[in-house]
C-alpha positions as a LaTeX table, in Angstrom:
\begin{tabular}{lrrr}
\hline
Residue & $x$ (\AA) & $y$ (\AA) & $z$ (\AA) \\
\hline
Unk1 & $-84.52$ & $-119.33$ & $-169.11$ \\
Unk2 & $-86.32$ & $-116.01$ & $-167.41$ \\
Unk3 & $-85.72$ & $-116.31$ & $-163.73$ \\
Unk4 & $-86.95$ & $-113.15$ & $-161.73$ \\
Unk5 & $-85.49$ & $-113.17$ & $-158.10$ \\
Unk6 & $-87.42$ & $-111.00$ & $-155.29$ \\
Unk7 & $-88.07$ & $-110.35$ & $-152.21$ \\
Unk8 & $-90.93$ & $-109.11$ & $-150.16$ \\
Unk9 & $-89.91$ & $-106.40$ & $-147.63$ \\
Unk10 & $-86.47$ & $-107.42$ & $-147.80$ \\
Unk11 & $-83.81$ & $-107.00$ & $-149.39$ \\
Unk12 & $-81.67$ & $-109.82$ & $-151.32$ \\
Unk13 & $-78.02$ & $-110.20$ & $-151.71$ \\
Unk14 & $-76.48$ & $-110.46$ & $-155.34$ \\
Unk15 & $-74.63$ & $-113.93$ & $-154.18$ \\
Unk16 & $-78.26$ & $-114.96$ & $-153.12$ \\
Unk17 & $-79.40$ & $-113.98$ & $-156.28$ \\
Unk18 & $-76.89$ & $-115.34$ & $-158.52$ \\
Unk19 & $-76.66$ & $-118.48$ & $-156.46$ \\
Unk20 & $-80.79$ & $-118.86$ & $-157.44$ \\
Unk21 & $-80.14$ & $-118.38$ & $-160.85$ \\
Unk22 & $-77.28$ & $-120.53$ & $-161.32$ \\
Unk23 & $-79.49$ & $-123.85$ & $-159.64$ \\
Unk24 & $-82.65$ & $-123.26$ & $-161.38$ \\
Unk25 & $-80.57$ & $-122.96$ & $-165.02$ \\
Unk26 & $-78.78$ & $-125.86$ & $-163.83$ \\
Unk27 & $-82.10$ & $-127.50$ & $-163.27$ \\
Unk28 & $-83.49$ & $-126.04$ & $-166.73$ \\
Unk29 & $-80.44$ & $-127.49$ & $-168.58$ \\
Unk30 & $-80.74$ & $-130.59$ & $-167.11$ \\
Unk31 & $-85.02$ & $-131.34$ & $-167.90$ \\
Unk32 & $-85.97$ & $-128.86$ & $-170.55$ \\
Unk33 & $-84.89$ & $-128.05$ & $-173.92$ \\
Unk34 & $-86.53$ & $-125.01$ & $-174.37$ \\
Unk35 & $-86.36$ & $-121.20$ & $-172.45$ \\
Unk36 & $-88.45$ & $-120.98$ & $-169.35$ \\
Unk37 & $-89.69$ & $-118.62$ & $-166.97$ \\
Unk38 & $-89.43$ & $-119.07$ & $-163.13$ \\
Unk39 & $-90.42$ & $-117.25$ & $-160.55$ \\
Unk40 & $-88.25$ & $-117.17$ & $-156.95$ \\
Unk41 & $-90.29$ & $-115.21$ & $-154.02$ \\
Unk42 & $-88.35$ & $-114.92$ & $-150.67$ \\
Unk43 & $-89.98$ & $-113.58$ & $-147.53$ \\
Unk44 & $-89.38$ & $-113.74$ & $-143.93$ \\
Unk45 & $-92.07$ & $-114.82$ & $-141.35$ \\
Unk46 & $-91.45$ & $-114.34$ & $-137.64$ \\
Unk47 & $-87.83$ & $-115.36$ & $-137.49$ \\
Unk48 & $-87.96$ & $-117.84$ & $-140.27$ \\
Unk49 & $-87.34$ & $-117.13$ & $-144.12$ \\
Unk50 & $-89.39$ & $-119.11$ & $-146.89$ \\
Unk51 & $-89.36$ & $-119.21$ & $-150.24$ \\
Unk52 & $-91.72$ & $-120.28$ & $-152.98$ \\
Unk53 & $-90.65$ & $-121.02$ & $-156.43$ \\
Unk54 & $-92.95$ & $-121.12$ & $-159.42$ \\
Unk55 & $-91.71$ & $-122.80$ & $-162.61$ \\
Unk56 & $-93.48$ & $-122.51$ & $-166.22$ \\
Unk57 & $-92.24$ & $-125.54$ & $-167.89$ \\
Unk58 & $-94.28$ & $-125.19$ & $-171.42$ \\
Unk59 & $-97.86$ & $-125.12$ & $-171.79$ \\
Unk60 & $-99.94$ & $-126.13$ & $-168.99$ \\
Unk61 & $-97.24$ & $-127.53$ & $-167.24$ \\
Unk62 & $-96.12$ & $-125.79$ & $-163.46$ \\
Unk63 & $-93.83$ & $-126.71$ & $-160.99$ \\
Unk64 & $-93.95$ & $-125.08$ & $-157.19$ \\
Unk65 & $-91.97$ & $-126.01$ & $-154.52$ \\
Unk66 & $-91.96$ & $-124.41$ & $-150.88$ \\
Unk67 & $-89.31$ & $-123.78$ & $-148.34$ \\
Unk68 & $-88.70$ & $-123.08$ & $-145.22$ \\
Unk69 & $-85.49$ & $-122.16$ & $-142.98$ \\
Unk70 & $-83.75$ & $-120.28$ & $-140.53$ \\
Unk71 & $-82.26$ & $-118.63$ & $-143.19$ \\
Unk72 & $-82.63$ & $-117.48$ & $-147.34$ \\
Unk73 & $-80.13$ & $-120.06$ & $-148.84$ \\
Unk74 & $-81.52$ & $-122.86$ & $-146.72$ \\
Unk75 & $-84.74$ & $-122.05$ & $-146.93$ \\
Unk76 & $-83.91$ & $-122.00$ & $-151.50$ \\
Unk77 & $-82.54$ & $-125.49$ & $-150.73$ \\
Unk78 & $-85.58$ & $-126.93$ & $-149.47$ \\
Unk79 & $-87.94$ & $-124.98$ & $-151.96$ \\
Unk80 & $-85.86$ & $-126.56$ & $-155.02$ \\
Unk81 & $-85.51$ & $-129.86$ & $-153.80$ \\
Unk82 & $-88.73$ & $-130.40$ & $-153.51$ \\
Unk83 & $-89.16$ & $-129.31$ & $-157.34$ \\
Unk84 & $-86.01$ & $-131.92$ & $-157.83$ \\
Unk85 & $-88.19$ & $-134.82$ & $-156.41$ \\
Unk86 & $-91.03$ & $-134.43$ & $-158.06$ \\
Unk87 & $-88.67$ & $-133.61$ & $-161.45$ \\
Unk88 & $-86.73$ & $-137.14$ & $-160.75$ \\
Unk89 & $-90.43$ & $-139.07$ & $-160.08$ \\
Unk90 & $-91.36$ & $-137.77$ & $-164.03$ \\
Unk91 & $-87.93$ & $-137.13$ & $-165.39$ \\
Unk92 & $-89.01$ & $-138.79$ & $-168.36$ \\
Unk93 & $-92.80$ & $-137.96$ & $-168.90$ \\
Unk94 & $-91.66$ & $-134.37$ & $-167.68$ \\
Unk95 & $-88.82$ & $-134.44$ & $-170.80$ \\
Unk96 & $-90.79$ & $-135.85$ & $-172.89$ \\
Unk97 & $-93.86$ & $-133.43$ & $-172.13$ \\
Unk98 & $-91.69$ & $-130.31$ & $-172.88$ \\
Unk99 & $-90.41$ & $-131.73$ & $-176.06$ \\
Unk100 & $-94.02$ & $-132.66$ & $-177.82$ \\
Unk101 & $-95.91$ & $-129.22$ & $-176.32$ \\
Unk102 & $-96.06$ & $-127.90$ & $-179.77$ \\
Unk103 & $-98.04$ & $-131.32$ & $-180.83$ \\
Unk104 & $-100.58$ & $-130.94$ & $-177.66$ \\
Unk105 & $-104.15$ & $-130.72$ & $-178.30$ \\
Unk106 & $-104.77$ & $-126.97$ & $-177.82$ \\
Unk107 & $-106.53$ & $-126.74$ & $-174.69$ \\
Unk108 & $-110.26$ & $-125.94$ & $-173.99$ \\
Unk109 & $-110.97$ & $-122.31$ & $-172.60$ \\
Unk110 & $-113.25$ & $-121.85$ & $-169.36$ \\
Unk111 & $-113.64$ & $-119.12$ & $-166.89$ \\
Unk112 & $-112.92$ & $-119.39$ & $-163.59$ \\
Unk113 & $-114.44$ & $-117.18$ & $-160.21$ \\
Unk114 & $-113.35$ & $-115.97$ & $-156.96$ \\
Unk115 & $-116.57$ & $-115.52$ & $-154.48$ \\
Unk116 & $-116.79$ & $-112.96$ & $-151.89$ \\
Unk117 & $-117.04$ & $-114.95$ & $-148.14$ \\
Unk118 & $-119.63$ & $-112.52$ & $-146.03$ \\
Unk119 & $-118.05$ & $-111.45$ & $-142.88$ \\
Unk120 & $-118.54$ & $-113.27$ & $-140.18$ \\
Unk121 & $-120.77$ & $-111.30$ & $-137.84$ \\
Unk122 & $-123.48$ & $-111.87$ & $-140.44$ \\
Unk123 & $-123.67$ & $-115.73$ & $-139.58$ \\
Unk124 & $-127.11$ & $-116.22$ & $-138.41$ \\
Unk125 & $-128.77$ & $-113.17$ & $-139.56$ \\
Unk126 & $-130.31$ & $-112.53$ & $-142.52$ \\
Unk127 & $-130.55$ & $-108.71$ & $-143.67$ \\
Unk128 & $-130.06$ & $-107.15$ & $-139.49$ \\
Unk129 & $-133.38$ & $-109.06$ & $-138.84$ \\
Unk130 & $-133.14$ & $-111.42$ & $-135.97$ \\
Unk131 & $-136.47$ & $-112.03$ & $-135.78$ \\
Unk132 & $-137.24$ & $-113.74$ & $-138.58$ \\
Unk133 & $-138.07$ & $-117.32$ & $-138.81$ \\
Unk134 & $-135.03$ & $-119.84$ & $-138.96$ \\
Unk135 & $-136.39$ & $-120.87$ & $-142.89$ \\
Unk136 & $-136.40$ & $-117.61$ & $-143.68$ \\
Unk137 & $-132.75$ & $-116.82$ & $-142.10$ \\
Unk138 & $-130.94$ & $-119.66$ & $-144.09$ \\
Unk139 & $-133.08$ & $-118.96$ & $-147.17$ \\
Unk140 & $-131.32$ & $-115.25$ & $-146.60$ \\
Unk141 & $-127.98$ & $-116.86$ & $-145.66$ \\
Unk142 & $-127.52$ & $-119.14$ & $-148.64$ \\
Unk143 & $-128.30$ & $-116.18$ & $-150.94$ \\
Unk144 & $-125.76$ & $-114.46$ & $-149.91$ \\
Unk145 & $-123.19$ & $-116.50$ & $-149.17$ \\
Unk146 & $-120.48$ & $-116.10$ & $-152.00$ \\
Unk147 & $-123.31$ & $-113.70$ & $-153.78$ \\
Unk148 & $-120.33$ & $-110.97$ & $-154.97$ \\
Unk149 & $-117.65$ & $-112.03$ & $-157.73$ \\
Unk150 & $-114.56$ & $-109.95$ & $-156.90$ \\
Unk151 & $-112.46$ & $-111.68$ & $-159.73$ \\
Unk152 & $-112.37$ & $-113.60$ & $-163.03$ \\
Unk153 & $-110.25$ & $-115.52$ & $-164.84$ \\
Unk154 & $-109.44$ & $-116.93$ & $-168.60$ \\
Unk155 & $-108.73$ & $-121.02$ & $-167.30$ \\
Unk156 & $-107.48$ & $-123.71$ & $-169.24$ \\
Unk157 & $-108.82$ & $-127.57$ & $-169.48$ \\
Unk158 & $-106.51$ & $-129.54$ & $-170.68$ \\
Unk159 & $-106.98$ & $-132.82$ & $-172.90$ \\
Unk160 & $-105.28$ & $-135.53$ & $-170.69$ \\
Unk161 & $-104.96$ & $-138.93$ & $-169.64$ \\
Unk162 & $-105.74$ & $-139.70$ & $-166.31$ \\
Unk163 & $-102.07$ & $-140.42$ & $-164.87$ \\
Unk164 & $-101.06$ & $-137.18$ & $-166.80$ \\
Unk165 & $-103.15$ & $-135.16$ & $-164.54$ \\
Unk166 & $-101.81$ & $-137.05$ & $-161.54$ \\
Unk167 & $-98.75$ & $-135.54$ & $-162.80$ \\
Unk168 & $-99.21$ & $-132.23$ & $-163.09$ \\
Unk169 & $-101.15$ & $-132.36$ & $-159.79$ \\
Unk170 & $-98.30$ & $-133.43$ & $-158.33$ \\
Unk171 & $-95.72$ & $-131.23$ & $-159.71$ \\
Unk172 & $-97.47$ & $-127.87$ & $-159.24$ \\
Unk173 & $-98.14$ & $-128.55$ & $-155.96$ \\
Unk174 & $-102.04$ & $-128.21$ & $-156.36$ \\
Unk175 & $-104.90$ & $-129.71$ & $-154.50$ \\
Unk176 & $-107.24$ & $-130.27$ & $-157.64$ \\
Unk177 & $-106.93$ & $-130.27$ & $-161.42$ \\
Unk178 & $-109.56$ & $-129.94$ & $-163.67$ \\
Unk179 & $-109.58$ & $-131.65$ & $-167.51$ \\
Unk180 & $-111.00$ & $-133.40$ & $-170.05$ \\
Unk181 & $-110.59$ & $-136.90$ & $-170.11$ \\
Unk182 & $-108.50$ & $-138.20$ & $-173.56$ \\
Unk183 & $-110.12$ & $-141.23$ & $-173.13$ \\
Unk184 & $-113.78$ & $-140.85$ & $-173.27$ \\
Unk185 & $-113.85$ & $-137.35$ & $-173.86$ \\
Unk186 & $-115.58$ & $-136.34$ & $-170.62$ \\
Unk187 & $-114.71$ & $-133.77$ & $-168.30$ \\
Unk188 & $-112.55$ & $-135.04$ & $-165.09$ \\
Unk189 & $-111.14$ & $-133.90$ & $-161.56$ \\
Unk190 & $-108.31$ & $-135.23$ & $-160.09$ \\
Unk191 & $-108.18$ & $-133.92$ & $-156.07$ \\
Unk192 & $-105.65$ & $-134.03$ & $-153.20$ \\
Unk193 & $-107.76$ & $-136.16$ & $-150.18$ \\
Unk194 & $-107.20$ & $-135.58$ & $-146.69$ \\
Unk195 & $-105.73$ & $-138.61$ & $-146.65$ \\
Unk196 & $-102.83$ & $-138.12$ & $-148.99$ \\
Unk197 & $-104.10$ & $-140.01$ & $-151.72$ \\
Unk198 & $-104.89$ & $-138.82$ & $-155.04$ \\
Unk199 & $-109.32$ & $-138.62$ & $-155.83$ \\
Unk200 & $-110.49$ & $-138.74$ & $-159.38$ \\
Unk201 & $-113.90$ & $-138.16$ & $-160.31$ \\
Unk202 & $-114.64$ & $-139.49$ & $-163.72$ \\
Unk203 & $-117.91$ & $-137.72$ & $-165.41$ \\
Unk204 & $-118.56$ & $-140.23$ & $-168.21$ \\
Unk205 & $-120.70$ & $-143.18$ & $-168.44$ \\
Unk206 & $-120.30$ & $-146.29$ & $-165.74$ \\
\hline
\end{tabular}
């Protein structure tokens, strides 16, 4: 397993460093057969350190876990045991997941955007033109909100079943996941609500 240790704007200690590395192999060993790659960001905000760690765990499967603490090795506990919980909820799925990748259905391609947000002193004007009619302003407003793509993306869309979504969902941390239903074929979202449940939007026929 790849496990790249860093820190931004400051500096790490080689028993940090090999304590990271000897808890996420640990962790590798333990629900994966096969090499991995993780990812271990530290950083310090205000007087607290957090860390965010970022597992690839075979094809279109991700882990992320988040911590926060008074200090580095505190702060690694709480990021990994958070990637423990949600390991021990789908220990087995998760297992069994990294064993069959090979035998997935390859996934569908898409492309994904990031939109430019205007700033905000252009909220209720259109073009420096105060005086133009209010239609006329949010006719102006809604053309250019979002108008510039400042980045794009090769994204996946994977063929899954609907509780196999919830599941990677849940494990990367994420607040919406995009597929195609194996079902009935149809393209699906499964979303984080406000609420702390899971929404799923199902596209196909009632």
């Amino acid at each position: 397993m790849h496990i790249h240790v860093s820190g931004k704007q400051i500096d790490l200690s080689d028993a940090l460093k090999h304590r990271v590395n000897t808890h996420m192999g640990n962790l590798a060993d333990r629900y994966f057969d096969k090499a991995l790659e993780a990812k271990v960001t530290f950083s310090k905000a205000r007087s607290f350190f957090t860390c965010d760690i970022n597992v690839h765990a075979g094809r279109g499967l991700t882990l992320r876990g988040e911590g926060e603490a008074a200090d580095a090795n505190t702060a690694f506990d709480d990021a990994a045991e958070h990637i423990a919980k949600r390991l021990r909820r789908y220990h087995r799925r998760v297992t069994s997941h990294a064993r069959a990748t090979k035998s997935d259905a390859i996934p569908e391609t898409g492309r994904s955007y990031v939109l430019q947000q205007p700033p905000p002193n252009k909220k209720g004007k259109a073009n420096g033109h105060a005086n133009k009619t209010q239609a006329a302003t949010d006719e102006a407003e809604e053309q250019e909100t979002y108008a510039a793509i400042i980045a794009e993306h090769t994204t996946d869309i994977p063929h899954l079943s609907v509780s196999e979504a919830v599941m990677r969902l849940d494990l990367a941390a994420s607040t919406i996941l995009l597929f195609r239903n194996r079902k009935n074929q149809q393209i699906n979202v499964v979303f984080r609500r406000d609420d702390g449940n899971i929404g799923w939007v199902d596209t196909g026929p009632g």
